[in-house]
N, C-alpha and C positions, 0 to 999 in steps of 0.2 A: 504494500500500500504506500502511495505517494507521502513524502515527508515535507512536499514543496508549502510556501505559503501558499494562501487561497482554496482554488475551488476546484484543485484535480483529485480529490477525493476527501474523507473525513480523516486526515493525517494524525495517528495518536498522539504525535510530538507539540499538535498545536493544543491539546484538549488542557494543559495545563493553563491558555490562555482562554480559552474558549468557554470554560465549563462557569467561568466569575462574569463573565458578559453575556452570557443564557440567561444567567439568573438576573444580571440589569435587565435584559430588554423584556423575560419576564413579566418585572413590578413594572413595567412602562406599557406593555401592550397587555397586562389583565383589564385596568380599568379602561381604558381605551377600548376596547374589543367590548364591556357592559355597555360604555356611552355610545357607541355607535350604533349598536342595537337599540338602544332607546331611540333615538334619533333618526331610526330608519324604519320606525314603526314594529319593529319584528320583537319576537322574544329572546331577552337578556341570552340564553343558551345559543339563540344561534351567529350570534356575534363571537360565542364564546368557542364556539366547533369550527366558526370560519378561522378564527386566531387557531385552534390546533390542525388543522389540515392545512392552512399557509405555511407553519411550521413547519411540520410534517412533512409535505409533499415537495413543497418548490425547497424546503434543507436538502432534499434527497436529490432533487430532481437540478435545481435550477441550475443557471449558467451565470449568474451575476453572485461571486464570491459572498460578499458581506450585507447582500441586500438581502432584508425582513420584510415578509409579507406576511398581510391579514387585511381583515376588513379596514376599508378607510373611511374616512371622513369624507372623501371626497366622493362615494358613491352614493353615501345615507340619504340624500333628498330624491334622487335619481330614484333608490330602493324604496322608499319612503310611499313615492309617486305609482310603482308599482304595486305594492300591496295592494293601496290603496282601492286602483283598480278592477287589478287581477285575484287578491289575494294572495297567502304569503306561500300555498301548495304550487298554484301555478309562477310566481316567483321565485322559485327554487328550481322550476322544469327551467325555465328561461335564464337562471345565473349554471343550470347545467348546461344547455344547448349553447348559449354560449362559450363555457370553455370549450367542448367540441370546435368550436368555430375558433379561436385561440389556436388550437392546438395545430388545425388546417394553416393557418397564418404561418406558424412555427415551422411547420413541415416544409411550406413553399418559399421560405426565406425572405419574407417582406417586413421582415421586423423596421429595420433600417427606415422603410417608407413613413412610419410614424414618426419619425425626426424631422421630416419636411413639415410637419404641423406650428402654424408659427405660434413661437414662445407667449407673445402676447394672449393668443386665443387661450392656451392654457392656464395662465395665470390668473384671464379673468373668470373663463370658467370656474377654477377654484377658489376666487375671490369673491365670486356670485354664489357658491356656495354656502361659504365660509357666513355670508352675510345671513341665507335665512338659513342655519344653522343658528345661528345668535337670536334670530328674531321667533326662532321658535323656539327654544330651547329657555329661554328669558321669562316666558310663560311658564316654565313647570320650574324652574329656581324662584317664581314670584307666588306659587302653590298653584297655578290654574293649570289649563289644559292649552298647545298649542293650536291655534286654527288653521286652515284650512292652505290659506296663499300668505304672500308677504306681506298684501295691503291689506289683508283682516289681520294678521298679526300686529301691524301700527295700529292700524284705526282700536282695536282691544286693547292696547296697553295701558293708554289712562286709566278705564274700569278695573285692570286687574293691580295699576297701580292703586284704587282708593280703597280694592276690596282686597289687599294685604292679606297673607295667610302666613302669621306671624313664625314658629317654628320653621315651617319649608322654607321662607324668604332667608331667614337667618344662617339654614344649614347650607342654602345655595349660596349667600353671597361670601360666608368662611370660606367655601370652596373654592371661588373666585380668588379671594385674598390669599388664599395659600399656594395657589397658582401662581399669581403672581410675584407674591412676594420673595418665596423660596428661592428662586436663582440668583435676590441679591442677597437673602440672610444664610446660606450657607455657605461655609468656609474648612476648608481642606479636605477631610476626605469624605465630609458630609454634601460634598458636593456630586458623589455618586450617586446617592440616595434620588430617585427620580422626583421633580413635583408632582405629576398627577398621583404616582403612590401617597406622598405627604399629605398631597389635599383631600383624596378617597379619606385614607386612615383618618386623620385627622379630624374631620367633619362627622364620619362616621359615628368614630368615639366621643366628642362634642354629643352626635344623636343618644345614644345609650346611655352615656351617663344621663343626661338632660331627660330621659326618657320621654323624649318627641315624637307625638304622635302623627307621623307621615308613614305617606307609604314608601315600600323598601322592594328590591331586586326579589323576583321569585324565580327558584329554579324547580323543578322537576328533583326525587329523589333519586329516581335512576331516570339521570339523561337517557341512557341508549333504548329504553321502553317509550319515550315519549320523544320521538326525532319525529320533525314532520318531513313524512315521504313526499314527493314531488309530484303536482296532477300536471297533465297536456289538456290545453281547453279542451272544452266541448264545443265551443262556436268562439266569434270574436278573434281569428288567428291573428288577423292586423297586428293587434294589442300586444300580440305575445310576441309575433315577429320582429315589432320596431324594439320593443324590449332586448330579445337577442340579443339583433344586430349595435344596439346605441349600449349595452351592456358589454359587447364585446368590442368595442371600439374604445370607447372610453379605457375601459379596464385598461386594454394592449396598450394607449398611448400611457397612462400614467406609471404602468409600471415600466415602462422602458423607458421614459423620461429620467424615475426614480434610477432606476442602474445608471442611466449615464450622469445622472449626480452624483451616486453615491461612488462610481470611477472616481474621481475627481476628486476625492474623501482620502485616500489609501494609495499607496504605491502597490500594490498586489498584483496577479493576473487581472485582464480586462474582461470585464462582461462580454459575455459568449450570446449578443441580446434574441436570436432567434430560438438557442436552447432556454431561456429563461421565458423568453414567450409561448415556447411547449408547456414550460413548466407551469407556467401561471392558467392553462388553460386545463391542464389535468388536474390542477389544486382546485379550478373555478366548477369541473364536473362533479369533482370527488366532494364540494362542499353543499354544491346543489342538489346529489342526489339524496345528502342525509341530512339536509334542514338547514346550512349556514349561509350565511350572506355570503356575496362576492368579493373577493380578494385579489388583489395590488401588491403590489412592491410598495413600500411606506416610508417616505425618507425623514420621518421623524423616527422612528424605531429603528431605520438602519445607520443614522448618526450617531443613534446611543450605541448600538452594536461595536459601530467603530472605534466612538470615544470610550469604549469600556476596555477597547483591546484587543476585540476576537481576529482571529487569525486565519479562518476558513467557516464553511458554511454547518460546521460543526453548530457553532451558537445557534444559530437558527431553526436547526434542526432540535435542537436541547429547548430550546425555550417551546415549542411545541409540546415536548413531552411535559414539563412544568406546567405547564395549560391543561394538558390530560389529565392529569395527576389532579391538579386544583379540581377540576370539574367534577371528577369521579369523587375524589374522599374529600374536598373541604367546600362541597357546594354552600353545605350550610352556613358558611360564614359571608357568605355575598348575599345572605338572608337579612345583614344588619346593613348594608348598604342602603342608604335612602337616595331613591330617586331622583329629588332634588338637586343632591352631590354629585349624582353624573349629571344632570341637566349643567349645573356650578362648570365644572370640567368642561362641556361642549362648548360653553359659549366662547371659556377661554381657548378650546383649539380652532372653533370658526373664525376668530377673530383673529388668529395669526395667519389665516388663510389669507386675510388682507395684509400684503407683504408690502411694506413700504419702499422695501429696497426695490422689489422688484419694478411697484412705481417711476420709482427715479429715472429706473436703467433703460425704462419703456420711453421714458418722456425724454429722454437724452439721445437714445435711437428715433425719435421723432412716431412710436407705435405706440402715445398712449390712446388711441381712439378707437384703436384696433381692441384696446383692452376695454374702454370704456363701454364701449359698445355690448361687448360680451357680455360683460358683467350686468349690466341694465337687460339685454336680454333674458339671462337665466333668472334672476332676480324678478322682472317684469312678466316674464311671459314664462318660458320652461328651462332647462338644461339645454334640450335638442335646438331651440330657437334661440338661444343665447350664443350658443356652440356654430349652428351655420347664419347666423347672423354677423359672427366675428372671422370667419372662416370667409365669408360674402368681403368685408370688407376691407379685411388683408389681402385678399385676391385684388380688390379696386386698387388698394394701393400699390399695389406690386407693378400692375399695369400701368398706374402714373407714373410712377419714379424709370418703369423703361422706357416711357417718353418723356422724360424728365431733362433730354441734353439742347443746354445752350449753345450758343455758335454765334460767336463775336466773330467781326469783319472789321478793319480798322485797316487805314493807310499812314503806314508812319516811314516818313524818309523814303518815300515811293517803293516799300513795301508792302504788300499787304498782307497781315498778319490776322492767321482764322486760330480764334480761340475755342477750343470744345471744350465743354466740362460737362461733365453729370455723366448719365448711363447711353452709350450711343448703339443702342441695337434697332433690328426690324423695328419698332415703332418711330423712332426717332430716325431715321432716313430721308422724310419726308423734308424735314423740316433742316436737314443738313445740306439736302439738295439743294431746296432755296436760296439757303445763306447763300454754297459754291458758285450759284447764280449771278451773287451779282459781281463777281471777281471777272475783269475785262480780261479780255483772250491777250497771253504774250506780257503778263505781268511775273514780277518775283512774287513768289507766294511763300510763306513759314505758316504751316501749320502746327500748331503745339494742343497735343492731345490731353488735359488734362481731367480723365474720366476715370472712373472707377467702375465700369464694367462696358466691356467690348465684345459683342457676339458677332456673325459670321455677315452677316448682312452689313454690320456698320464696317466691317472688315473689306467687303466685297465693295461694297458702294466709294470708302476713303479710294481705295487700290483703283478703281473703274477710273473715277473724277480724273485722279491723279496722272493718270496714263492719259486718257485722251486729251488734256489741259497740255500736256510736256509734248503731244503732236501738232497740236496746233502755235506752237512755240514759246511757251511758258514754261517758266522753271520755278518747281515745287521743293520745300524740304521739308520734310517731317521726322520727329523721333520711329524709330524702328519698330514697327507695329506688333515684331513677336517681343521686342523687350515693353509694348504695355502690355502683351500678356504676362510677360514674366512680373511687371510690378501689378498685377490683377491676381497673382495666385497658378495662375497655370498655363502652359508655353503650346498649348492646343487652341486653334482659332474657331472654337464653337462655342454654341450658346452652353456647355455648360461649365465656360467660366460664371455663369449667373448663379448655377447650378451650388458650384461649390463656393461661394461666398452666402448661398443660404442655410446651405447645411454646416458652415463653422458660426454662422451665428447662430442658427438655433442651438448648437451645443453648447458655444459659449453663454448664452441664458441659462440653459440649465445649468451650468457648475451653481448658480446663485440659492437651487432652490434649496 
């Protein structure tokens, strides 16, 4: 068996590192794995069986070393929407058939094509998340019930603010407070000890002693007697279909997003992302067929993963068994868990979903609108309309910025000097030709190309002008059109130098998440 770091087998040499950052990621994904079941309408247990089958499955199976998978945060409203629906039997046929559909992706190698999804659409998707995750979840830390969309979630709040439900209010906003306050009052090696653990416990024990009367997590005595089997409608396919497919879409980008973060995290081997998109979609069956939500790659549990130490996919695999273990013999301690205290916990993980970094980095690449949009979409209307409403828009912008190129014409010292900047491909031709138009036949021409993307057309068109302008007896100079591809990234005269300046920025966004 391999002794290397990482993710070419479970190497016993690394378990010495591994087996202490199991038990981190753990206390970081128990309570996580209850709130997100609340928050996705389903039963505490099956957030609790999607965290051990992510464990489990993608520890054994995956291709991304040190990345943790389980249920996320960023499915819950999506999941939420389907119960709703469907109900939680045929939401469990649908987060199965989905991974099948994962699994298909894996097999045919198109992992990579989820990287072309631009940065901004994602961030607001999960920023549009993150938002009615708060606006719902604020209602069951305030004692009431959350409603329906995000504008009966506002328009209710005043009421549920004057009709206070004194204990639940108290045990959610400790929860909040210790959430946030822990990353600044801990100091040295209490700085392993996770917050969400802190604030669960904490608030919990707050509940007991206080002996407050809210309600608390219920489990099943014996999980594996009470797993809900998974139904296929009887009528209404649509419903289940777009489920699937927006199930298995979503899933695939967030967890492949998540490894090429968590690369980025470690010096280890690199994510293998089409074996780990196998894996995600065998964990996504194997959770659907026995009752668990859908499962991601989480780059909040595989930070901790990292900063604990682990050394291969060993942790990940371990921390699954600790999930099994908790479920089987100490269900009954998730019995004193109140409610409220995961509602406490959601609000504070939706709210980091609105990433301010990532704001800035969006509004500095000139795509906050690409995000803005998004976000107002999911938020206003749904996920899916939020999703190709920012996907709509990025498309428009991508289109402007290739017809984005300027072309200054100037006579200096009976020179005349053509300035190009911006992006000069097929779109931008038209409007090159013009310019070259109005340069008199049998002048000195200096053209200086000062663009940041050159596909075959602006290539074909510069070269064309150039040659028949030096027939009719002018004289042309220009810098070397393979050395702008050489300062564009790449020394080949096609369109996908556009290609690969999209795909280093989307990766460079994700190092951020």
């Amino acid at each position: 068996m391999s002794t290397s770091h990482g993710g070419g087998g479970l190497a016993w040499k690394t378990w010495a590192a591994d087996l202490p950052a199991s038990l981190v990621v753990f206390l970081v994904a128990l309570p996580l794995c209850m709130g997100i079941a609340l928050a996705s309408g389903a039963p505490i247990v099956s957030g609790l069986i999607a965290g051990v089958v992510g464990g489990l499955v993608v520890g054994l199976l995956g291709g991304a070393p040190l990345q943790v998978s389980g249920p996320a945060a960023g499915l819950a409203v999506m999941v939420f929407g389907f119960i709703q629906q469907m109900g939680l039997a045929m939401t469990c046929a649908a987060v199965a058939a989905a991974g099948l559909l994962q699994m298909l992706f894996g097999g045919l190698k198109v992992a990579r094509a989820a990287l072309a999804i631009s940065p901004a659409v994602i961030h607001g998707m999960l920023a549009g998340i993150g938002i009615l995750i708060v606006l719902g979840q604020v209602h069951i830390v305030l004692g009431g019930s959350p409603q329906s969309n995000a504008w009966q979630n506002v328009k209710e709040l005043p009421e549920q603010l004057v009709g206070l439900h004194g204990p639940a209010a108290v045990l959610g906003l400790v929860t909040i407070g210790l959430m946030v306050a822990w990353p600044y009052l801990a100091k040295g090696k209490l700085k392993l000890v996770p917050a969400p653990l802190v604030a669960v416990v904490g608030a919990t024990a707050v509940s007991v002693f206080w002996g407050a009367d809210v309600a608390r997590v219920e489990l099943p005595a014996n999980v594996f007697s009470n797993m809900q089997l998974p139904a296929l409608p009887t009528g209404n396919w649509g419903t289940f279909v777009a489920a699937v497919l927006s199930l298995a879409l979503v899933a695939s980008a967030e967890s492949l997003l998540s490894a090429v973060a968590t690369d980025k995290m470690h010096t280890g081997p690199r994510a293998n992302l089409d074996k780990e998109l196998f894996a995600q979609g065998v964990a996504n069956t194997v959770s659907g067929l026995v009752g668990g939500l859908p499962i991601t790659g989480v780059i909040v549990r595989s930070a901790a993963n990292i900063a604990a130490g682990a050394k291969s996919r060993a942790s990940a695999l371990l921390h699954g068994v600790w999930l099994l273990l908790f479920v089987t013999m100490l269900g009954s301690v998730a019995g004193l868990v109140p409610l409220t205290v995961l509602a406490g916990l959601l609000v504070v993980v939706g709210a980091k979903l609105v990433n301010m970094h990532h704001i800035r980095e969006l509004s500095r690449r000139g795509e906050v609108l690409v995000y803005a949009v998004t976000v107002a979409g999911v938020v206003g209307i749904n996920l899916l309309a939020g999703i190709g409403l920012g996907l709509l828009v990025a498309v428009l912008r991508l289109l402007w910025r290739l017809g984005s190129v300027q072309v200054d014409v100037a006579q200096v010292q009976g020179v005349y000097e053509v300035r190009v900047t911006g992006s000069l491909t097929f779109v931008g031709v038209p409007r090159l030709s013009t310019a070259l138009a109005q340069v008199p036949p049998g002048a000195t021409v200096k053209i200086d190309l000062a663009v940041d993307t050159l596909d075959h057309s602006g290539f074909e068109a510069l070269e064309s002008w150039s040659d028949t302008y030096r027939k009719t007896g002018g004289s042309v100079s220009m810098e070397s059109l393979e050395e702008v591809w050489v300062r564009s990234g790449t020394t080949r005269p096609t369109q996908q130098v556009l290609g690969s300046q999209i795909s280093s920025n989307t990766l460079a966004s994700e190092g951020a998440r």
